[in-house]
C-alpha positions in Angstrom: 37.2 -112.2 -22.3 36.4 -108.6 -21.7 34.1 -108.3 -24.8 31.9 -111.2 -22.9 31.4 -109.0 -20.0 30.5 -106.7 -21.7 28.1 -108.2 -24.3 27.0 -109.7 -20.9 26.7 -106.1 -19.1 24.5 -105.0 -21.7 22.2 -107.7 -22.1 21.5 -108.1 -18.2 20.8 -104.4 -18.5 18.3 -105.1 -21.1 16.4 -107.4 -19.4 16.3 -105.7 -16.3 15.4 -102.9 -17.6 12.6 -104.9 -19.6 11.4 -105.8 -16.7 11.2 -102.5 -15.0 9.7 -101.2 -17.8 7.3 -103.2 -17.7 6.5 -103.0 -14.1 6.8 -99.3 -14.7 9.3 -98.7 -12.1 11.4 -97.0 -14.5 10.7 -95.0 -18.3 11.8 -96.5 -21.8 14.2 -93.1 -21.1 15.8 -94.1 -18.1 16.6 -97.4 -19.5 18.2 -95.7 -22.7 20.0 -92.5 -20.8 21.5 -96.0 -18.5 22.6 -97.7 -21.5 23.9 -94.8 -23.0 26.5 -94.1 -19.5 27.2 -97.8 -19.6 28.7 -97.9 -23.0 30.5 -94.3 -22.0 31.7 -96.4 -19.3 32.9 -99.1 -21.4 35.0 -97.5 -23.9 37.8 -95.7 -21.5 37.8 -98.9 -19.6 38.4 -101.3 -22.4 41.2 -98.2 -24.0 42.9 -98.8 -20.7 43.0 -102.6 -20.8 44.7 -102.0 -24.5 47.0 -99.8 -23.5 48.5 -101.5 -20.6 48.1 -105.0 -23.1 50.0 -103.3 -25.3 52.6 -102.1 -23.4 53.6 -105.2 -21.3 53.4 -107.2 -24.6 56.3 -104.3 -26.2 58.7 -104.8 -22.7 58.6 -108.5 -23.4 59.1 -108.1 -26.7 62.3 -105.7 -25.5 63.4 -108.0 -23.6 63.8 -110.9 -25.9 65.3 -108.2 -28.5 67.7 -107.3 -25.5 68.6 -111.0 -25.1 69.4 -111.6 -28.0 71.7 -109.0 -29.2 73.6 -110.2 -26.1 74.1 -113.4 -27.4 78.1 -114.5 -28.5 78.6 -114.7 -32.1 79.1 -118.3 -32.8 80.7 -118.5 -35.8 84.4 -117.9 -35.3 86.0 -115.7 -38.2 89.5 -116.3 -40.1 92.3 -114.5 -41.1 90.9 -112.0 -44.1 92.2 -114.1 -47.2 93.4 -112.2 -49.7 92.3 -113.4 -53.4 94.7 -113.1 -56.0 93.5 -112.5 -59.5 93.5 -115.3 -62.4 93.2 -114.8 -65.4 91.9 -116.8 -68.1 92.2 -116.4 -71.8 
């Protein structure tokens, strides 16, 4: 979902900026020192997102680790048997 706002972020800025360009408000330089702090923009902010995807995806993970090893054993154990030895000729 955040990759579509971002493919979407850059192409609204290219047709903007197409535009503008072409009105001559604003230099083919502009447009490309803008996209260039956009996608320095991007890159921390989508690291973040990871990180904190990451993390809450690890404490549920712990959890269900945590839950389980709680559990009661339900196999019930016997006696140890002891085996005697045969022997076969």
């Amino acid at each position: 979902m955040v990759l579509v706002f971002v493919g979407l972020s850059y192409t609204l800025t290219l047709i903007f900026g197409g535009i503008f360009i072409s009105r001559g408000e604003i230099s083919v330089g502009n447009l490309v020192t803008f996209v260039t702090y956009l996608d320095m923009l991007v890159w921390p902010l989508q690291a973040i997102g990871w990180l904190f995807n990451i993390g809450q995806r690890g404490d549920v993970s712990y959890t269900r680790i945590e839950k389980l090893l709680a559990e009661e054993n339900d196999v019930v154990e016997k006696k140890k048997i002891r085996y005697q030895h045969i022997m076969v000729d």
